[in-house]
LUMLUM-177848 format. One record per residue (C-alpha): x, y, z; residue number from 1. Coordinates in steps of 0.001 Angstrom, whole numbers, plus 500000, padded with zeros to 6 digits. Layout:
<sites>
site east = X&north = Y&up = Z&mido = NUM
...
</sites>
This chain:
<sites>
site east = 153506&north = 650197&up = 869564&mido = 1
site east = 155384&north = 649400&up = 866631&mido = 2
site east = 154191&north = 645826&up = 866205&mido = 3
site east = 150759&north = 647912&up = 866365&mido = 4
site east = 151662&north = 650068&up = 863382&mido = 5
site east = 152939&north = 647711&up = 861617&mido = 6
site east = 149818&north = 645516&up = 861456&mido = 7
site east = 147790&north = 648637&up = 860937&mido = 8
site east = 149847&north = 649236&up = 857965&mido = 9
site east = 149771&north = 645423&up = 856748&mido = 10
site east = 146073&north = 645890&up = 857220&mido = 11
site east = 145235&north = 648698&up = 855353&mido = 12
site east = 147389&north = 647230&up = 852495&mido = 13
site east = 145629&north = 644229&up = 852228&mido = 14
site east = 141828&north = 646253&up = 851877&mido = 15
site east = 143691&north = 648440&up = 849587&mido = 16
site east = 144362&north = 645461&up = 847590&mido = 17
site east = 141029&north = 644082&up = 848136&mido = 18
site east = 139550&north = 647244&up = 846545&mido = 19
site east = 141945&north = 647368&up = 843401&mido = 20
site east = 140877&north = 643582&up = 843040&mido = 21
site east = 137194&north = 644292&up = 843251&mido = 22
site east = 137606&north = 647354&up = 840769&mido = 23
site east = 139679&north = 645240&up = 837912&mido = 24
site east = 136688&north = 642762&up = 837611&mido = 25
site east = 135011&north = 645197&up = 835213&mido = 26
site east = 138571&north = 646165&up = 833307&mido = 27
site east = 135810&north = 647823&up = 830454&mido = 28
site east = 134332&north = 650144&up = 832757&mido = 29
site east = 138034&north = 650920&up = 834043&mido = 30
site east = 139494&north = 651682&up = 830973&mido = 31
site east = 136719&north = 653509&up = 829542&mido = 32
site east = 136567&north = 655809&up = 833104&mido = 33
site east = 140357&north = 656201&up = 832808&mido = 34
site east = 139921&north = 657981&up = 829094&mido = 35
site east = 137134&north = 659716&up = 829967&mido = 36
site east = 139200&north = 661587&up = 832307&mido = 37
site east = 141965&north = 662150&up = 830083&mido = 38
site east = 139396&north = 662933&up = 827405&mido = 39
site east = 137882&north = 665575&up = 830107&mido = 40
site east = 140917&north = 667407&up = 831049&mido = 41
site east = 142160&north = 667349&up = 827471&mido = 42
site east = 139205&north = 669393&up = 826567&mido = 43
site east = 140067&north = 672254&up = 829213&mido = 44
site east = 143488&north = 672468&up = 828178&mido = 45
site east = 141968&north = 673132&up = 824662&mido = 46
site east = 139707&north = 675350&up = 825824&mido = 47
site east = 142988&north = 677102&up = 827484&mido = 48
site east = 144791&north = 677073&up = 823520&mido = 49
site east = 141328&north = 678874&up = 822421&mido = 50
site east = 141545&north = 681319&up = 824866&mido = 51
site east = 145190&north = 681625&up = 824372&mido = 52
site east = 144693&north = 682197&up = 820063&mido = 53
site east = 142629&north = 685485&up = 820438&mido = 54
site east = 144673&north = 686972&up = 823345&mido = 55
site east = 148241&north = 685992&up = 822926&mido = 56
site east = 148726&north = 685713&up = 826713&mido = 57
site east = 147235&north = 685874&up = 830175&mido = 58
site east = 148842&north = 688051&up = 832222&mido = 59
site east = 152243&north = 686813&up = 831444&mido = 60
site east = 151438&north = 683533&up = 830886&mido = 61
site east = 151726&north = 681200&up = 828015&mido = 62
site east = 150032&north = 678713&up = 826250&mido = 63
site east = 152581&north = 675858&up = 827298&mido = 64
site east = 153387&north = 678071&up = 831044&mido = 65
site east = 149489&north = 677567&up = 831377&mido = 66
site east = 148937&north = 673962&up = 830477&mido = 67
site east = 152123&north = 673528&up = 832375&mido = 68
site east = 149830&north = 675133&up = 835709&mido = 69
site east = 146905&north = 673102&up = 835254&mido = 70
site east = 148626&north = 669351&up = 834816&mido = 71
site east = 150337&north = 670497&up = 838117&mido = 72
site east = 147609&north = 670680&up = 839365&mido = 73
site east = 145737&north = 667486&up = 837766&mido = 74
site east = 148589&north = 665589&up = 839093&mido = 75
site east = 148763&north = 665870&up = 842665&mido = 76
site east = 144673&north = 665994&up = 842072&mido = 77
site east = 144875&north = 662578&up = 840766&mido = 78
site east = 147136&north = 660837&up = 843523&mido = 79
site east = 144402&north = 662962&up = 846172&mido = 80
site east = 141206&north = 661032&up = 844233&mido = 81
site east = 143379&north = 657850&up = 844936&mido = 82
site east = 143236&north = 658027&up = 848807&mido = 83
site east = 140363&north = 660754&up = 849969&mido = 84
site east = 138012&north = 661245&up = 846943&mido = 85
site east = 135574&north = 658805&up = 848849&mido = 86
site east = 135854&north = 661029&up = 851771&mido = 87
site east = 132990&north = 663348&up = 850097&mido = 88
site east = 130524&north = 660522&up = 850588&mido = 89
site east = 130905&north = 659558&up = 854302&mido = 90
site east = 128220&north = 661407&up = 855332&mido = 91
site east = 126086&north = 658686&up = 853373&mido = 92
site east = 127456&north = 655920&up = 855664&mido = 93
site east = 126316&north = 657857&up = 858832&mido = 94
site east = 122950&north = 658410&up = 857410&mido = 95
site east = 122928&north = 654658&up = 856580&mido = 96
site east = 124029&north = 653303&up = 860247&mido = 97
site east = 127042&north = 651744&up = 857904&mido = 98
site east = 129296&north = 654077&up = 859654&mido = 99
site east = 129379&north = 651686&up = 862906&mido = 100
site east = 131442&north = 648958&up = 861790&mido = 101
site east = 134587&north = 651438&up = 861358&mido = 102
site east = 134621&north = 652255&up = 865051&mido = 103
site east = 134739&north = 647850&up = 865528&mido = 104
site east = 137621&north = 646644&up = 863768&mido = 105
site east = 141135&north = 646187&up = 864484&mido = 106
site east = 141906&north = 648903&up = 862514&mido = 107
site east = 141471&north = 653119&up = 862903&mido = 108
site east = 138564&north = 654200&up = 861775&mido = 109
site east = 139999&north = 656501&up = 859497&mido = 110
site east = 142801&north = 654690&up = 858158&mido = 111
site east = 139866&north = 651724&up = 857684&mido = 112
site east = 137634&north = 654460&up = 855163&mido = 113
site east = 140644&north = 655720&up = 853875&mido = 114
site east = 141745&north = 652073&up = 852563&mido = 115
site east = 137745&north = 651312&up = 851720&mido = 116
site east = 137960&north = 652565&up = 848317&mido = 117
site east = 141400&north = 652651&up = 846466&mido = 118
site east = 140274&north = 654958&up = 843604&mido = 119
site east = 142156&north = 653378&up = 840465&mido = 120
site east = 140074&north = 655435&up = 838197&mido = 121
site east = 142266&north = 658501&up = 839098&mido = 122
site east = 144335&north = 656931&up = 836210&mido = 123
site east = 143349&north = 659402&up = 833953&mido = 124
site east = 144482&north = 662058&up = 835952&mido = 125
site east = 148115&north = 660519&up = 835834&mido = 126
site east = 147632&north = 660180&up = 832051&mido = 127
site east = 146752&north = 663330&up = 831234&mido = 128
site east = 148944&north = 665428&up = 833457&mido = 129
site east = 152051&north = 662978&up = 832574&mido = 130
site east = 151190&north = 663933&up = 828714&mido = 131
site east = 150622&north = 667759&up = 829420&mido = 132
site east = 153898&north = 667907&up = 832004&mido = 133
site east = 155724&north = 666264&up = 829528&mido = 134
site east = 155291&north = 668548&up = 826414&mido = 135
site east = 155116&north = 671617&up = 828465&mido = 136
site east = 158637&north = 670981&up = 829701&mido = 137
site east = 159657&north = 670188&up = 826004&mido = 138
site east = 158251&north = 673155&up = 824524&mido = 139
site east = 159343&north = 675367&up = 827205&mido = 140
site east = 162724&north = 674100&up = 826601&mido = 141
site east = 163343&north = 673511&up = 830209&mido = 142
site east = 166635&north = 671973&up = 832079&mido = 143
site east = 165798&north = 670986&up = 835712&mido = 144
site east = 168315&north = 669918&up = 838105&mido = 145
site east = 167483&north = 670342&up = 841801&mido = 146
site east = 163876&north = 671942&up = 840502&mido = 147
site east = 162475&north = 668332&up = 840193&mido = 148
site east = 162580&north = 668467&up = 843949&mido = 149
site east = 160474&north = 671201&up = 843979&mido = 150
site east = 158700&north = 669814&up = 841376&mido = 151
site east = 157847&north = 666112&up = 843699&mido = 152
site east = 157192&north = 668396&up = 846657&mido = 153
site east = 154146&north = 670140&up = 845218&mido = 154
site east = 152878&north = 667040&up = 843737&mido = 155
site east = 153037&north = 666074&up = 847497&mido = 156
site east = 152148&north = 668964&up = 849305&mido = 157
site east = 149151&north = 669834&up = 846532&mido = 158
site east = 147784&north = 666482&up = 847674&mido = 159
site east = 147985&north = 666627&up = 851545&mido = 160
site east = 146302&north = 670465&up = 850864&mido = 161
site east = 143415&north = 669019&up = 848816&mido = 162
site east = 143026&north = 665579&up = 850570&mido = 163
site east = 143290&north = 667735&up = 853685&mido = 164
site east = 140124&north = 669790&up = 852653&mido = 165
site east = 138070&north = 666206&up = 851382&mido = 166
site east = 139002&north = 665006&up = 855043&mido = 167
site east = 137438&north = 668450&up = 856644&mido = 168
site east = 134353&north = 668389&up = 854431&mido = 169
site east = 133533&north = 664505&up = 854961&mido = 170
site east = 134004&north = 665787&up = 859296&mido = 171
site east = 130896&north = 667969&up = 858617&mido = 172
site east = 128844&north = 665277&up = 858592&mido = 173
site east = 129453&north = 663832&up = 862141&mido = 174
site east = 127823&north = 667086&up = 863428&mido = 175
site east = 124717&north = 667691&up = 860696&mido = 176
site east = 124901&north = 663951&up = 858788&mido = 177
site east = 125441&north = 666196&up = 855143&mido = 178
site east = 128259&north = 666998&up = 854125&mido = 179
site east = 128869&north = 665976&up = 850299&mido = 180
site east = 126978&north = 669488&up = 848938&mido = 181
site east = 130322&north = 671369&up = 850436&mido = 182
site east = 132443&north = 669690&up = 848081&mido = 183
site east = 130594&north = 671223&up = 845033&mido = 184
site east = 130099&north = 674593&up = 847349&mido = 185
site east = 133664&north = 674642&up = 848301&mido = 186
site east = 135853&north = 672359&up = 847264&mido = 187
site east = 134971&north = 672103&up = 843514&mido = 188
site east = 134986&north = 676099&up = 843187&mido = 189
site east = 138265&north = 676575&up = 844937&mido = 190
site east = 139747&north = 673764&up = 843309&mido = 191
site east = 138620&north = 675251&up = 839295&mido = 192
site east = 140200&north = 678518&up = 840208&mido = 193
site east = 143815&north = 677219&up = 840445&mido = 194
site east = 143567&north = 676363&up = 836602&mido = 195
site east = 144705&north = 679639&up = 835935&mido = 196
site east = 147478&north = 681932&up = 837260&mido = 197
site east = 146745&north = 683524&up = 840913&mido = 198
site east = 147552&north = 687191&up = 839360&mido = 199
site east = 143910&north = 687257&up = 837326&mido = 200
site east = 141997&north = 687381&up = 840338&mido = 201
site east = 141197&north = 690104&up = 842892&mido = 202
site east = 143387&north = 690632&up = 845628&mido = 203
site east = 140970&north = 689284&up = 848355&mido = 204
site east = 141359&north = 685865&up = 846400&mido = 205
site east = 144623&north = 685519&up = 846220&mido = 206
site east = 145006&north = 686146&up = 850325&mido = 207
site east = 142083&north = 683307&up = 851012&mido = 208
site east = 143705&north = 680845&up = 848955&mido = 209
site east = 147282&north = 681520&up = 850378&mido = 210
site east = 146125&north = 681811&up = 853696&mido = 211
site east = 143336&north = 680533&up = 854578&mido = 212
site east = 142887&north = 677343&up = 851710&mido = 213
site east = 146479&north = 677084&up = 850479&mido = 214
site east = 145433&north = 676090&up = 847238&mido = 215
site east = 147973&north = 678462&up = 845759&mido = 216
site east = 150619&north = 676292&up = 847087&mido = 217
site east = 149104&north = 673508&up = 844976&mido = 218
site east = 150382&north = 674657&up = 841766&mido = 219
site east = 150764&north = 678325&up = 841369&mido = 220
site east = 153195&north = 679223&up = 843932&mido = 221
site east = 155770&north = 676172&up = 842899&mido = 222
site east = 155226&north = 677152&up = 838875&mido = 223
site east = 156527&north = 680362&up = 839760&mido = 224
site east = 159473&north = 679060&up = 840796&mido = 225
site east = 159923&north = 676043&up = 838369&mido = 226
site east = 159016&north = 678495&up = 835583&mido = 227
site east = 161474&north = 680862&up = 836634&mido = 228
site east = 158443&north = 683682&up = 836343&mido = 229
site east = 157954&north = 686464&up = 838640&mido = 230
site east = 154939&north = 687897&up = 840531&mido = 231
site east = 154308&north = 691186&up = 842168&mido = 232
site east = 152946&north = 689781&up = 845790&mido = 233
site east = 154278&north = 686724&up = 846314&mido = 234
site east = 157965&north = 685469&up = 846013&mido = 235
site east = 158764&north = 682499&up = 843863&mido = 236
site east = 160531&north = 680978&up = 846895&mido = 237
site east = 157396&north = 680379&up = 848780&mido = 238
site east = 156944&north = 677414&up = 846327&mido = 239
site east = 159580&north = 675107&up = 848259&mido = 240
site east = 157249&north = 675401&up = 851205&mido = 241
site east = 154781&north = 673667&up = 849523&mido = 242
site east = 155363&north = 670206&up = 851097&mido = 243
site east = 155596&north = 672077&up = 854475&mido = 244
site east = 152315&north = 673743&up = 854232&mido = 245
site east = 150667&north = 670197&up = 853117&mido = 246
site east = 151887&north = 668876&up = 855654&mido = 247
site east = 150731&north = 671662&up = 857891&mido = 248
site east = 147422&north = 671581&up = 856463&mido = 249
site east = 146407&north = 668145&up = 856586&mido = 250
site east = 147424&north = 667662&up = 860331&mido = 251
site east = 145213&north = 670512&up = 861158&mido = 252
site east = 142606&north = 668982&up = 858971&mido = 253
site east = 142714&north = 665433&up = 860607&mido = 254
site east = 142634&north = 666792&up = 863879&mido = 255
site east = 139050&north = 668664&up = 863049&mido = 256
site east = 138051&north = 665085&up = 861721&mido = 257
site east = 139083&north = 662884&up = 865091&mido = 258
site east = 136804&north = 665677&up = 866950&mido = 259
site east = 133953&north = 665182&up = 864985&mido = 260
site east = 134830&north = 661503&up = 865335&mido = 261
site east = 134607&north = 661798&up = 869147&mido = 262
site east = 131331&north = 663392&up = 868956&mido = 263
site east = 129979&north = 660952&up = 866488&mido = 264
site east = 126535&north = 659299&up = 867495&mido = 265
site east = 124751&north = 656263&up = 865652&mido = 266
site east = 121868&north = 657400&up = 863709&mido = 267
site east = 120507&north = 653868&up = 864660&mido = 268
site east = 119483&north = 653370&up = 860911&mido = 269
</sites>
C-alpha cells in the first residue's frame, strides 16, 4: 500500500511538472497573466481606500485592518487556483467523452485532474497578497509570535474550504454534465463577500457562511483574532479552528465527488 502511494505521489509530481513545463513555453503570456492579477486585485484594494476616504471606517474596521482581510483572503485563494481552479471546467471533459481516460491510468482519477493543470498563473495572487500582508502588518504596527501559526493555518484551512467547494461544484456535472455556471452562481458570489468584514451583512449571512459554507473561516474569523479585534457573535478564538474546519470541509466535499464518480456514465462523445 505504501509502495502504491508512493508511486501515486511520484506520479502526480511528474504531470505536475509536465504542466509547469508546458505553461513556461509562453513566459510572455505568463508574466503578463501574473500582473494582470496583481494589477486586478490592486484595483479593489483601491477601491477599498476610496471607500475608506469618505467614511473613515467600516464598522470598526480600517483601511490597513481591511486590506489586511482581503490579501488573507487572496492568499489562500491563490494557492486554491494552483490545485482546483480547473475543477470548474470538468464538466467540459464529460461532455467531450475526454473524461474516460482518467478512470484508465495508473493513477486516481482525481488525483490525475487534480495534477492536469498546475495553475502557475495564480502567481499574482501570491504577489499581491504578499505586498498587501506585508504593509498591512507594517502599518498596523503588529508583533506576532505564536499568531503566525494562526496566521499559516488559515492560509491552509481557507484553501481546503474553497478548493473543497471547486471540488463539489465540478461533482455536479457527473449527474447533469453542467456544472461550471455554479461557480459564477455560487462560488464567485460567496467568495466576493468575504472581502469585507462578516459584521456588514445581515444576520442570516453570517450563519450560512459559518455554517453551512465556512467561508468566514477563510479570512474573517482568523483576522479577528490576528487583529486582536472583537465581534459581537462570534469569538475571536474560533479562528484557530480554521485548519480544522478545512480539513473538515474538504473531506466531506471529496466524498460527494467519489459518489458522483461512481455514478459517472460515458456520454460516448
Amino acid at each position: 500500500m505504501v509502495q502504491s502511494l508512493l508511486r501515486g505521489i511520484d506520479m502526480y509530481l511528474y504531470m505536475a511538472g509536465a504542466s509547469i513545463r508546458a505553461q513556461l513555453q509562453y513566459r510572455y503570456a505568463f508574466v503578463m497573466n501574473i500582473l494582470g492579477w496583481a494589477m486586478t486585485y490592486a484595483g479593489t484594494a483601491i477601491t477599498m481606500w476610496v471607500l475608506l476616504y469618505s467614511f473613515g471606517a467600516l464598522e470598526g474596521w480600517t483601511f490597513w485592518e481591511l486590506i489586511f482581510l482581503f490579501a488573507l483572503a487572496v492568499l489562500s485563494w491563490g494557492v486554491c487556483m494552483v490545485f482546483f481552479f480547473h475543477f470548474r471546467s470538468l464538466d467540459q471533459y464529460i461532455v467531450n467523452g475526454t473524461f474516460d481516460r482518467f478512470l484508465v491510468r495508473p493513477v486516481h482519477p482525481f488525483f490525475h485532474f487534480m495534477a492536469m493543470k498546475f495553475d502557475v498563473g495564480a502567481f499574482g495572487q501570491f504577489l499581491f497578497s504578499i505586498v498587501a500582508v506585508s504593509l498591512a502588518y507594517s502599518s498596523l504596527h503588529l508583533h506576532w509570535t505564536w499568531q503566525w501559526l494562526v496566521f499559516l493555518g488559515a492560509v491552509i484551512g481557507g484553501t481546503l474550504i474553497q478548493g473543497g467547494l471547486l471540488v463539489v461544484i465540478s461533482a455536479m456535472a457527473f449527474w447533469t454534465t453542467r456544472s461550471e455556471r455554479l461557480y459564477w452562481v455560487v462560488m464567485w458570489p460567496f467568495k466576493s463577500l468575504m472581502n469585507y468584514p462578516l459584521s456588514i451583512y445581515p444576520r442570516v449571512i453570517q450563519v450560512l457562511v459559518t455554517f453551512v459554507l465556512p467561508f468566514a473561516f477563510v479570512n474573517y474569523l482568523p483576522a479577528l483574532l490576528l487583529l486582536d479585534k472583537t465581534s459581537n457573535n462570534f469569538s475571536p478564538f474560533w479562528g484557530c479552528l480554521s485548519p480544522l474546519v478545512g480539513v473538515l470541509f474538504f473531506w466531506l466535499c471529496l466524498r460527494f465527488w467519489m459518489l458522483g464518480l461512481d455514478r459517472y456514465k460515458s456520454t460516448g462523445s
